[in-house]
C-alpha positions, 0 to 999 in steps of 0.5 A: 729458922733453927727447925722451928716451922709454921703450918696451917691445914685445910678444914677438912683435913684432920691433923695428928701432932706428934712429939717423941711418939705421943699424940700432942695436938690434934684435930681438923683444921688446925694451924700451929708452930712446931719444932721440925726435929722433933715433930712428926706431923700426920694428916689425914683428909676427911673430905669426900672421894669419888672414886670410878672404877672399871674391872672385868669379872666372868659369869655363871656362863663363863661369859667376861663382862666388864663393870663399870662405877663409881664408889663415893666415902670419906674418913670417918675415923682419921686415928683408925685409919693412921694407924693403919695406914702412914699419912704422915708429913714431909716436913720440909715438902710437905708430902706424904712420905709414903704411898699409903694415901695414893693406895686408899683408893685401890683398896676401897674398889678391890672391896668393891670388886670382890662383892661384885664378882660373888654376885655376878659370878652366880648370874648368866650373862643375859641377867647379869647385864641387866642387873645392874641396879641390884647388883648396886644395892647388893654391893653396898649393902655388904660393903657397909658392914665389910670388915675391912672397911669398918678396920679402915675407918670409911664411911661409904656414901654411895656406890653406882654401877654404871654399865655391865657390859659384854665383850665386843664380840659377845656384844655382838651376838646378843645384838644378833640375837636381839635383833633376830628377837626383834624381827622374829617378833615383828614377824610374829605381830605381821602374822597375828595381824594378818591372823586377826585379819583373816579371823575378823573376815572369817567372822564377818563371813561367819556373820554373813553366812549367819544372816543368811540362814537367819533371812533363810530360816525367816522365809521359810517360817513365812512359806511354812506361815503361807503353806498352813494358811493355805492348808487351813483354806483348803480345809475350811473350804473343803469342810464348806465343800463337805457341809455344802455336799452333806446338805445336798445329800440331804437336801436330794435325800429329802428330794428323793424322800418327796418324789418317793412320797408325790409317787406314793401320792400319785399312785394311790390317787391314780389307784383312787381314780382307777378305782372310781372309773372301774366302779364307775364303768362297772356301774355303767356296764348294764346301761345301754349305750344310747341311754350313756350318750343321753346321760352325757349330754345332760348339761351340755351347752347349746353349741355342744349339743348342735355340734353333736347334732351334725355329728349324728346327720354326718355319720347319717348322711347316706340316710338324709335326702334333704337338710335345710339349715335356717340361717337363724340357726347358723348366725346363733351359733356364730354369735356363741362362738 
């Protein structure tokens, strides 16, 4: 009534009274009368805003990507910011009479925008669409210290890229690309198997191979084994075979050596005889034969002598007219024999 209101803000909004151009009253929350006429009312929200955002930026490659996030800040210099920017009042809509509020925003992702695009603009497509979290924590790291925020009053509170993605047809080439990536190196770990497959059945071969020369190389250590045996068998048996030969040798040697020496023997003794029956015969020479027969029939037995005796009437049959045996005669002669 008369221009005199009554007004009451929200805590979080930070409230700057204005008369005849002079700050009088200020603070958050603050709820007061004024004189409409005269007063000019700014208010300034300190709470936090999240603000998404979504822009299109191209590559080293030359390739558009879309990028897509959101950035979270709030007030922290409302002086700074009004005097910037005019948040001042309606006084009878309680509006702002300005659209510098609604632009706050706007502002705050065209930072966003222009530290991103320096990033992506020296990133390939492959790596930019990968490089979302450092690209993130580039931003905001820059954003921070960025000269227009500072001059603004914003605190930033956090900044996501969500998404960097590739146009649709691009979209589709790198998942033609990938998917041949994919199938290729499905195709390559098929050939490895098979690969590994075909090595391990070449060294199971290799070890079979190897156990046969093993097994080969055994038996014909065990044949060479039997082949020395026999060969030292043979050796022994002909060393025996030699010492059996060497004995007989000397044993014939001997043999011979003996028969040598029997003949040596025999022949000296037959010599010796032959000497003793010449000497014999030489000293019987002058005898006259029937003085020989006497002197051989010295010591002759009975029998001989009769024997002899009949052999003298048989050569002097033709001479005896009349022989007459006595029976006496015959019977001891029977009785002898």
């Amino acid at each position: 009534m008369f221009g005199f209101r009554f007004i009451k803000f929200q805590p979080n909004v930070y409230v700057l009274k204005y008369r005849k151009g002079r700050i009088v009253r200020e603070g958050l929350g603050l709820a007061f009368n004024y004189y409409s006429p005269t007063t000019a009312l700014v208010a300034v929200p300190t709470e936090s805003t999240e603000t998404p955002f979504i822009f299109r930026e191209s590559t080293s490659d030359f390739q558009s990507v879309t990028v897509q996030g959101q950035i979270t800040f709030r007030v922290g210099d409302p002086k700074k910011l009004a005097s910037l920017l005019n948040y001042t009042l309606d006084n009878n809509t309680k509006r702002y009479i300005s659209e510098d509020p609604q632009k706050l925003s706007q502002r705050v992702i065209t930072v966003v925008q222009v530290l991103t695009k320096k990033h992506i603009e020296g990133m390939a497509l492959r790596e930019s669409i990968r490089s979302s979290e450092p690209i993130a924590t580039h931003v905001r790291d820059s954003i921070t210290s960025d000269k227009v925020i500072q001059s603004l009053g914003l605190e930033i509170l956090g900044l996501a890229i969500l998404a960097i993605s590739p146009t649709e047809d691009t979209s589709r080439a790198l998942e033609a690309t990938a998917r041949e990536q994919i199938l290729k190196e499905a195709d390559d770990a098929i050939y490895s198997r098979r690969n590994s497959a075909v090595e391990q059945e070449r060294t199971i071969k290799e070890n079979e191979l190897n156990t046969e020369i093993a097994v080969e190389n055994k038996k014909r250590q065990i044949l060479e084994a039997q082949k020395e045996a026999e060969r030292a068998i043979q050796q022994k048996d002909h060393e025996m075979k030699k010492t059996e030969m060497e004995f007989y040798i000397k044993n014939e040697d001997q043999k011979k050596q003996l028969v040598n020496l029997s003949a040596e023997n025999a022949r000296k003794e037959a010599e010796a005889k032959a000497y003793t029956v010449s000497t014999v015969l030489k000293a019987v020479e002058a005898l006259d034969p029937e003085r020989l027969k006497v002197l051989a029939q010295m010591g002759m037995k009975p029998d001989q002598l009769i024997a002899l005796a009949f052999r003298g009437i048989a050569e002097n049959a033709g001479k005896i007219g009349e022989l007459n045996m006595s029976p006496d005669l015959l019977k001891e002669i029977i009785k002898q024999k």
